[in-house]
C-alpha positions as CSV (number, residue, x, y, z in Angstrom):
1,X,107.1,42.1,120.8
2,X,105.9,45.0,123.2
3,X,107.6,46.6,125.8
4,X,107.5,49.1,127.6
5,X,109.6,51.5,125.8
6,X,107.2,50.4,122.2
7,X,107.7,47.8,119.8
8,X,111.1,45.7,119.7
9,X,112.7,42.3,117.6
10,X,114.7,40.1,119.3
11,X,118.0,40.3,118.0
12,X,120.4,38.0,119.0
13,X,119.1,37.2,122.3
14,X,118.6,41.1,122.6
15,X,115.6,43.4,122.0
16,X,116.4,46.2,119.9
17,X,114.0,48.7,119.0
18,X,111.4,48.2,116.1
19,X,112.0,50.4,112.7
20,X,109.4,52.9,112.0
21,X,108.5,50.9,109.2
22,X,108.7,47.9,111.1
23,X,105.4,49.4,113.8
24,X,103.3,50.5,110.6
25,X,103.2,47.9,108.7
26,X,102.5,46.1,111.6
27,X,99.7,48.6,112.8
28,X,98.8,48.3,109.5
29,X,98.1,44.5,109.3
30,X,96.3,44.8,112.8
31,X,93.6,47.6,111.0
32,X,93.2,45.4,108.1
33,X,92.4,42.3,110.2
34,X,89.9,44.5,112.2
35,X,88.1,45.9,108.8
36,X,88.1,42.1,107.6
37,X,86.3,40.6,111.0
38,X,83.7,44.0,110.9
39,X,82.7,42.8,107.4
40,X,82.5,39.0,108.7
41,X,80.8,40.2,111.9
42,X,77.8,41.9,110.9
43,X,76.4,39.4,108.2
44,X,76.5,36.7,111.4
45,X,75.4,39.4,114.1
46,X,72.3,40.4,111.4
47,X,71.5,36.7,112.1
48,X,70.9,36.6,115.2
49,X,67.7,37.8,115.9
50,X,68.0,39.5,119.9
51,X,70.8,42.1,118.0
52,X,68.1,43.2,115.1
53,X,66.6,45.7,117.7
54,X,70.1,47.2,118.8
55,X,71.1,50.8,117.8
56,X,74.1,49.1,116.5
57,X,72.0,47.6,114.2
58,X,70.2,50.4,113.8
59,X,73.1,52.3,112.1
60,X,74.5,49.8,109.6
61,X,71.0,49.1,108.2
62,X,70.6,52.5,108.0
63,X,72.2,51.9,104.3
64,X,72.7,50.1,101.2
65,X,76.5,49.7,102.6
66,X,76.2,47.5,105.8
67,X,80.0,47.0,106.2
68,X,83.2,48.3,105.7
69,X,83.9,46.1,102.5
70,X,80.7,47.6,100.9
71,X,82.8,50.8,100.0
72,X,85.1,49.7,98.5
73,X,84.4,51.6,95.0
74,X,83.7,54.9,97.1
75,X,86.8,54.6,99.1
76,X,89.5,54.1,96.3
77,X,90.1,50.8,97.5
78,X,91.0,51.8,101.1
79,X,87.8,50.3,102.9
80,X,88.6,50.9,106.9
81,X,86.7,51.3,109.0
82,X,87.7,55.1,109.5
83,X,87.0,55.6,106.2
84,X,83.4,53.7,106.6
85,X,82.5,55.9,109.3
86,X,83.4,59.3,107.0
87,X,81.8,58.6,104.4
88,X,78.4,56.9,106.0
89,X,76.6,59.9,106.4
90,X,77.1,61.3,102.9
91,X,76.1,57.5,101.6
92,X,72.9,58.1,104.2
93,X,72.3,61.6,102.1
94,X,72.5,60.4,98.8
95,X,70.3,57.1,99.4
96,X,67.3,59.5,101.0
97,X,68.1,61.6,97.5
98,X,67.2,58.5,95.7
99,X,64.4,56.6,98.0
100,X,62.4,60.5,97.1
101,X,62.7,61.1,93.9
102,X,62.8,57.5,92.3
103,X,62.7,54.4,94.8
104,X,60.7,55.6,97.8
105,X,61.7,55.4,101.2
106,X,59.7,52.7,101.7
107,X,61.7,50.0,99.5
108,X,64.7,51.8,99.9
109,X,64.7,50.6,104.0
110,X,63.4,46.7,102.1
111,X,66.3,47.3,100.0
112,X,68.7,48.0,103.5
113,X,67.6,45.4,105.1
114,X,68.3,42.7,102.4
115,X,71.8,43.9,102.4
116,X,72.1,43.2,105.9
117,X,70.9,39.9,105.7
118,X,67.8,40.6,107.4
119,X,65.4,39.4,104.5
120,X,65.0,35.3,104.6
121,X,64.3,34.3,102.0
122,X,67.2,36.2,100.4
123,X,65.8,37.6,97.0
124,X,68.2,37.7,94.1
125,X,65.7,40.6,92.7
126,X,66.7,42.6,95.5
127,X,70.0,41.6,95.3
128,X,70.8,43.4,91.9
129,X,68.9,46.1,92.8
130,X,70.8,46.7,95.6
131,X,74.1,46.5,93.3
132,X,72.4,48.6,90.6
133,X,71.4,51.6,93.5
134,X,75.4,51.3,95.5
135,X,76.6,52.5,91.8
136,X,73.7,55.3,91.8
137,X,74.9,56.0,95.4
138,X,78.4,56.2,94.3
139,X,77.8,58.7,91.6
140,X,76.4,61.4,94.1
141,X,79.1,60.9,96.6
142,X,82.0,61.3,94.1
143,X,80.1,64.3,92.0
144,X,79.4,62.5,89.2
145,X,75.7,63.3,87.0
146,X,72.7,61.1,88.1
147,X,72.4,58.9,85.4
148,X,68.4,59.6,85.2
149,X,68.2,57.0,82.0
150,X,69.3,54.0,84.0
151,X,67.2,55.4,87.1
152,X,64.3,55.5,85.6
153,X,64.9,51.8,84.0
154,X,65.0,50.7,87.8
155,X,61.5,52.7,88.3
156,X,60.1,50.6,85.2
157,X,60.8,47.8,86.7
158,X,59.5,48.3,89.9
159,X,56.3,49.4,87.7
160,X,56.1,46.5,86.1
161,X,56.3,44.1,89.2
162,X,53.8,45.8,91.6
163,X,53.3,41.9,93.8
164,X,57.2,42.3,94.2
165,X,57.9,46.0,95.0
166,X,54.3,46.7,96.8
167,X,55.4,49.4,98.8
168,X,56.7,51.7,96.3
169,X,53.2,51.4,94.5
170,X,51.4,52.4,97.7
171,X,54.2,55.2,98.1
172,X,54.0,59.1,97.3
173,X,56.9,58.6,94.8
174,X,55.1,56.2,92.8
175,X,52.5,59.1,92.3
176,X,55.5,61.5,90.7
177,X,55.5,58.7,88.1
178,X,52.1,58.4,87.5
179,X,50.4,62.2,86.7
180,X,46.6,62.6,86.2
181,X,45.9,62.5,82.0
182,X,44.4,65.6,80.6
183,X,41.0,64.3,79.1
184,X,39.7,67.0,76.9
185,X,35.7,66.9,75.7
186,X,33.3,69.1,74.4
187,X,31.5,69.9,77.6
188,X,34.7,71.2,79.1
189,X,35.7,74.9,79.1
190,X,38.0,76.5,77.5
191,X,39.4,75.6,74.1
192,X,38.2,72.7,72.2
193,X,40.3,71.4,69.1
């Protein structure tokens, strides 16, 4: 119970005073039921379609993490909302990294938006490449090597499915992955083997 004095248990007909581990634990429940109703919140506000052109909105499609519960494998397990709000600009950072040099920015807002829920039909496709890129994501922010091997698996794909991922192949990254060929003839200068 509150008063005015803080936190108290009744005790005996009484109010005594609250222990100090009493008031965080209970603090403590309070932010945990808060970072559980964000992460129910925003799939059902994504839904609704007068709050898509919100800055609120705005900011948690701005990644491949819409919701506190997203970071859980960046956060150590500890996914408030503090926490959320730390480490969304670094998660921002790292995703751009990634839409340049191997996704393009493009498909990497697609991608954003079908983790919000904003994509109907939902695509299982994008789904799992959404999983695939949090991991990717996860490496930069915790200083691990870019695992270029299993980035440039995702790239084949997209490759490979051009009616699915058209706006990568209209993109300037898809052009890193595709450099002219060297055609050498006789009637060109130079050396001729």
């Amino acid at each position: 119970m509150q008063t005015l004095n803080g936190f108290a248990v009744v005790s005996n007909q009484n109010l005594a005073p609250a222990s100090r581990d009493r008031v965080d634990r209970l603090i403590a429940a309070h932010r945990s039921q808060r970072d559980t109703a964000i992460s129910a919140l925003i799939p059902r506000l994504a839904a609704a379609p007068q709050w898509r052109d919100t800055p609120q909105c705005g900011f948690f499609r701005s990644t491949l993490f819409p919701t506190p519960a997203h970071i859980r494998p960046l956060a150590s397990g500890a996914a408030t909302w503090e926490r959320y709000e730390e480490l969304h600009p670094a998660i921002a950072a790292a995703e751009d990294r990634l839409a340049t040099e191997y996704i393009s920015p493009d498909l990497m807002q697609r991608l954003r938006d079908e983790a919000l829920g904003l994509i109907n039909p939902h695509s299982p496709i994008l789904t799992r490449l959404c999983e695939a890129l949090r991991s990717h994501v996860a490496d930069i922010i915790q200083d691990r090597p870019l695992r270029d091997t299993a980035l440039r698996d995702i790239v084949d794909y997209i490759r490979r499915h051009p009616d699915t991922f058209p706006e990568w192949h209209r993109s300037d990254t898809a052009r890193l992955f595709s450099p002219p060929v060297f055609r050498n003839s006789k009637e060109s200068r130079g050396y001729w083997f």
